[in-house]
C-alpha positions in Angstrom: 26.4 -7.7 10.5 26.1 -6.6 6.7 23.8 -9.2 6.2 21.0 -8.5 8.9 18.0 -6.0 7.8 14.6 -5.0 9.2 11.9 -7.0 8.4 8.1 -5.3 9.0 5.8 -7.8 10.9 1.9 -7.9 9.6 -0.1 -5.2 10.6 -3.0 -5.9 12.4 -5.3 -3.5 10.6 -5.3 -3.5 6.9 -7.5 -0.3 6.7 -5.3 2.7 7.3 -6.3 6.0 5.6 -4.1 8.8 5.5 -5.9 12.3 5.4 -3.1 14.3 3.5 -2.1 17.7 2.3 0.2 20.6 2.9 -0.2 23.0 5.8 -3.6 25.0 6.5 -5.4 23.0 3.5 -8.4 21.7 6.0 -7.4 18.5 6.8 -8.2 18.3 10.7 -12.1 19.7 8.7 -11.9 16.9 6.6 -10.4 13.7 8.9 -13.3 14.8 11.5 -15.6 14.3 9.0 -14.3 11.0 7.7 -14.0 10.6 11.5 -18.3 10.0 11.6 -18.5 7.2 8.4 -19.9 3.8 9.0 -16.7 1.8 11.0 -14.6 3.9 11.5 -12.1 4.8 14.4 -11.8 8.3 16.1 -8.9 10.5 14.2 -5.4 10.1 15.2 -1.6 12.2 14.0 0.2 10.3 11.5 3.2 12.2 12.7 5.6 9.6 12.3 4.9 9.4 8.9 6.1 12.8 8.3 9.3 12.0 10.5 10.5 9.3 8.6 9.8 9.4 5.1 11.8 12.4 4.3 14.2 11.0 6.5 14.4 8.5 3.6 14.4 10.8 1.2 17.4 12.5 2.9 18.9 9.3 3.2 19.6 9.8 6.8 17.9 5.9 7.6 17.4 3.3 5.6 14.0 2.1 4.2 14.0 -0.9 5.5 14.2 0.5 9.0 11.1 3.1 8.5 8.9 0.5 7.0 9.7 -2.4 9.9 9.3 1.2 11.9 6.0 2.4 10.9 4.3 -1.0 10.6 5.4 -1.5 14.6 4.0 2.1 14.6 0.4 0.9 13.3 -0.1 -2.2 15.3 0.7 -0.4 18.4 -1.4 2.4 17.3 -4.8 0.6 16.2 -3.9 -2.0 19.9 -3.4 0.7 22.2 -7.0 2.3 20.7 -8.9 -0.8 21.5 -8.2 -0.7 24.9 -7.8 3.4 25.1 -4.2 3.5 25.9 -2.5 6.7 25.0 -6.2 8.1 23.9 -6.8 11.4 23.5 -9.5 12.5 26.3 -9.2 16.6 25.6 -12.7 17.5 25.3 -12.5 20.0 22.9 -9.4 18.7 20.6 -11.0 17.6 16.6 -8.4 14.0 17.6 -10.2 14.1 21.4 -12.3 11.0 21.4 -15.2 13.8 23.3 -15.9 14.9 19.5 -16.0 11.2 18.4 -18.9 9.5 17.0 -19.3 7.3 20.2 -17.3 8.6 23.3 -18.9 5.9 24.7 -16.9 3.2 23.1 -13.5 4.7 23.9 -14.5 5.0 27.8 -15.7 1.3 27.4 -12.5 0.1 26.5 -10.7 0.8 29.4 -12.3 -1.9 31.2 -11.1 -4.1 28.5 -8.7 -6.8 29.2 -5.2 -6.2 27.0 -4.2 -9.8 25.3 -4.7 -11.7 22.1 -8.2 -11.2 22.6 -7.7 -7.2 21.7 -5.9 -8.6 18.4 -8.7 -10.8 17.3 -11.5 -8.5 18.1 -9.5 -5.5 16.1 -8.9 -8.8 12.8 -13.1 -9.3 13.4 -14.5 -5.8 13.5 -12.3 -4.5 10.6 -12.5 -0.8 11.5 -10.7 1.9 9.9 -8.3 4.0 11.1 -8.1 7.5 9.8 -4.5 9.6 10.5 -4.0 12.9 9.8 -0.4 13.8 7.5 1.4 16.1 6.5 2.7 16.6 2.7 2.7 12.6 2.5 2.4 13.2 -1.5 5.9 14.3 -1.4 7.2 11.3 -0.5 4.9 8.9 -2.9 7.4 7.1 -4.3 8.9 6.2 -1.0 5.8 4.6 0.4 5.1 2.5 -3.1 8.4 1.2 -2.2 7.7 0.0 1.0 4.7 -1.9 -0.4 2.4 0.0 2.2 -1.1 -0.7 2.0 -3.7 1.8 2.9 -5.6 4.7 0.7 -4.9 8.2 0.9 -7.7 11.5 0.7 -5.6 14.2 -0.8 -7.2 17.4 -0.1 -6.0 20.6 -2.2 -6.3 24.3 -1.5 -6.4 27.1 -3.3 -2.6 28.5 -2.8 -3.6 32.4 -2.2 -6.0 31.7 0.5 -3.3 29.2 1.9 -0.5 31.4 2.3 -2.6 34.4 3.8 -3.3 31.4 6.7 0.2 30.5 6.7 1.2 34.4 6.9 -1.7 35.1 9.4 -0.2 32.3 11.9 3.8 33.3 11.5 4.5 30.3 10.0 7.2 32.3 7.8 9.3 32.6 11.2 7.7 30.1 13.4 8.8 26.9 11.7 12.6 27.7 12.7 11.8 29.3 16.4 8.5 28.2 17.6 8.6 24.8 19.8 5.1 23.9 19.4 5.8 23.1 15.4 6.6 19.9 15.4 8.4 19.7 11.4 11.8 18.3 10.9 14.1 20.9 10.9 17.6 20.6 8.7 20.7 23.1 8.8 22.1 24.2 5.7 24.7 26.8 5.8 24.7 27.3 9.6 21.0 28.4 9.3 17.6 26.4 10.1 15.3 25.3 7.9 12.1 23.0 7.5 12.8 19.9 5.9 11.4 20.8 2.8 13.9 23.3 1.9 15.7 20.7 0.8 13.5 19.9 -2.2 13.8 21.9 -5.4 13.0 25.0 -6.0 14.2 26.6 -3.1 16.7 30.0 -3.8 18.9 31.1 -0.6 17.9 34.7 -1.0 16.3 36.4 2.2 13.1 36.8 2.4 10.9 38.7 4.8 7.8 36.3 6.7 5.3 36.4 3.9 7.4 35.5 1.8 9.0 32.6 3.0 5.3 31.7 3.2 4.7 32.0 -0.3 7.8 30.1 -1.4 7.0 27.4 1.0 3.5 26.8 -0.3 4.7 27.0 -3.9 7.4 24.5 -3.8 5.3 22.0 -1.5 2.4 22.2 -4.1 5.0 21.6 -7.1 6.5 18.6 -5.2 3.3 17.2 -4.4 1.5 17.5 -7.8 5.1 15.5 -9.4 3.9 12.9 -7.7 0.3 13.2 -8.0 0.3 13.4 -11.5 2.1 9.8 -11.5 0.2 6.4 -12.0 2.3 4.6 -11.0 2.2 6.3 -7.5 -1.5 7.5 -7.0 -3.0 4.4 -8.1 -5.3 4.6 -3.9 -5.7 8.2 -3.9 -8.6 10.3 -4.1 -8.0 14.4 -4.7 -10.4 16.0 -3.3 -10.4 19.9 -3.3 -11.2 22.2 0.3 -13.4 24.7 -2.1 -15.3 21.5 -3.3 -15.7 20.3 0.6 -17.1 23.2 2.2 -19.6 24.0 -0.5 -20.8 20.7 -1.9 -20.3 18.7 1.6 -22.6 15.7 0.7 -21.9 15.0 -2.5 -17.9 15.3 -1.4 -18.4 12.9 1.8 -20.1 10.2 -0.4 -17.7 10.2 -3.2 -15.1 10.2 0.0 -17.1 7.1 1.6 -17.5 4.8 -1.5 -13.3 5.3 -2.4 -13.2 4.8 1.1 -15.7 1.4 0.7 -17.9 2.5 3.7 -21.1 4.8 4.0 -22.0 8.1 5.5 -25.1 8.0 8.2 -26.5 9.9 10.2 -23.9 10.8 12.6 -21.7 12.5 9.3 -25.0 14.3 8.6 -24.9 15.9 12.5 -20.9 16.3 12.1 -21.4 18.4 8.7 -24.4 20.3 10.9 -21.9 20.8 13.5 -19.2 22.4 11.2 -21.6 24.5 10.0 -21.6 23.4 6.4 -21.7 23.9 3.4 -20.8 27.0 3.3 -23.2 29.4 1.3 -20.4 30.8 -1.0 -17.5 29.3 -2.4 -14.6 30.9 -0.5 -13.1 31.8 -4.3 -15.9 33.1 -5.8 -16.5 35.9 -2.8 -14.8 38.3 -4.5 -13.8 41.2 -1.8 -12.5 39.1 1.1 -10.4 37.1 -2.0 -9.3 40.3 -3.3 -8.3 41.7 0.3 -6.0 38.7 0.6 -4.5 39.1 -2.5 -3.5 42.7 -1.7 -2.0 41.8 1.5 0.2 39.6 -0.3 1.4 41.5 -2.9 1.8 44.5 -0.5 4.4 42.2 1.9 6.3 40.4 -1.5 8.5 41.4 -4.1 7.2 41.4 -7.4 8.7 38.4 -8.7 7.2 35.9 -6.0 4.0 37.1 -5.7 3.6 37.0 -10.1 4.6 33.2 -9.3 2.2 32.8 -6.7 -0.7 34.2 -9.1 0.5 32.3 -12.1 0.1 29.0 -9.1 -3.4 30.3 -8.4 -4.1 30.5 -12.1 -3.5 27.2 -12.8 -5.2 25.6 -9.6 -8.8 27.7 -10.7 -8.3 27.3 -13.8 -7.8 23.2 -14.5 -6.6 22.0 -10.5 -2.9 21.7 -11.5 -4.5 19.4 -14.2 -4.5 16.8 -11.5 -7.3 13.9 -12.4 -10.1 14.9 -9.8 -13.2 12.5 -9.6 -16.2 14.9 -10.1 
């Protein structure tokens, strides 16, 4: 038996985009967006992704498992779309195909035939399909050795405004207790834990909610940028930042589009209408609501961890973690 392995069939689509970034960083904002471009498929979780690459990482499967995995994952994924299987019909949900482009062409599918007929029309039209991840940049190296093809949007936030949105939804205490988060726990020490506590960085002092929050959103942002600093690893990835995207909206969605090789139209330009954007302000440059969240921060942390969250928001204004961003 030592000598038989998973083996990942083709995918059917080759253009898979992952919309990535850490928790709270506008992502759902964004992959709606991208969701109105010129052949592209209604927005869809890339949950499995986040299941089992730091699985991997872990080394609690084996590689060649997740990638014959997640390529099964895909075809079945981009299949089941054409002929709106397992859709998303919520009216209201950003992945509910009600906010699509064209509802139209996901209620037309039902009456469509499932065969070989789906897979050749998928091969023909060459549409992308746009999955929304979580902290994907983590795992970099795992996917480069997998061989995976697709591109990845990398959107960045700054990290003060996104721990006051971690703190303002409990995610301190929720990750551990709260069954509607779906992240991979781990138990270390006969206590729960997201996955990610198992990356550097992490001390085993107690902290109160906020500031698990900001010791979460630290270490994820240091792990991330390790890899996003890497050539080797970031070689079909475009940073893009949420401060950038909610004030400069067209400009950002055509740099996005030609990465992307596909065009905005006029659909994006109703979608960007329809999120109200841009914004008039940049969200870092309004100085009192900034301010406020600063001091509710500090007010909830100990002195150490919030001077290492400010020395972390320091560096993101000042150069963006000196990651290479196209302007």
């Amino acid at each position: 038996m030592n000598n038989i392995n998973y083996f990942p069939l083709n995918r059917i689509s080759k253009n898979i985009i992952l919309i990535d970034g850490i928790s709270r960083t506008g992502k759902l904002l964004l992959g709606s967006l991208i969701a109105s471009f010129d052949k592209m498929e209604h927005l869809e979780m890339g949950e499995n992704f986040e299941y089992l690459l730091p699985a991997v990482k872990l080394k609690k499967i084996d590689i060649n498992f997740a990638n014959s995995y997640l390529n099964n994952y895909l075809n079945q994924l981009i299949y089941n779309k054409y002929i709106s299987r397992n859709v998303n019909f919520r009216p209201n949900d950003r992945t509910g195909v009600g906010t699509s482009k064209n509802p139209k062409i996901y209620y037309d599918r039902l009456k469509l035939a499932e065969g070989d007929q789906v897979i050749k029309l998928i091969k023909k039209q060459k549409n992308y399909l746009p999955l929304i991840t979580h902290d994907i940049a983590i795992n970099l190296d795992i996917l480069k050795k997998m061989k995976m093809n697709f591109k990845i949007v990398e959107i960045l936030r700054n990290p003060v405004d996104t721990v006051y949105s971690w703190y303002r939804r409990g995610l301190g205490d929720r990750y551990t207790n709260d069954q509607r988060i779906f992240t991979l726990l781990i138990k270390k020490n006969n206590k729960k834990y997201p996955w990610y506590n198992s990356l550097n960085g992490y001390s085993h002092k107690k902290y109160n909610s906020c500031e698990k929050c900001v010791e979460h959103v630290i270490n994820l942002n240091i792990n991330s940028n390790l890899n996003l600093k890497k050539n080797s690893l970031n070689k079909e990835i475009l940073i893009i930042t949420y401060e950038a995207l909610t004030t400069n909206t067209n400009k950002e969605l055509k740099k996005i589009s030609k990465f992307l090789g596909t065009k905005i139209n006029k659909k994006t330009l109703e979608f960007i209408k329809r999120e109200n954007l841009p914004l008039k302000n940049n969200p870092l440059e309004t100085n009192k609501t900034f301010n406020k969240k600063i001091n509710i921060i500090k007010k909830e942390c100990s002195k150490r961890m919030f001077e290492k969250l400010m020395k972390l928001n320091m560096n993101y204004k000042d150069n963006l973690y000196n990651l290479k961003v196209l302007k």
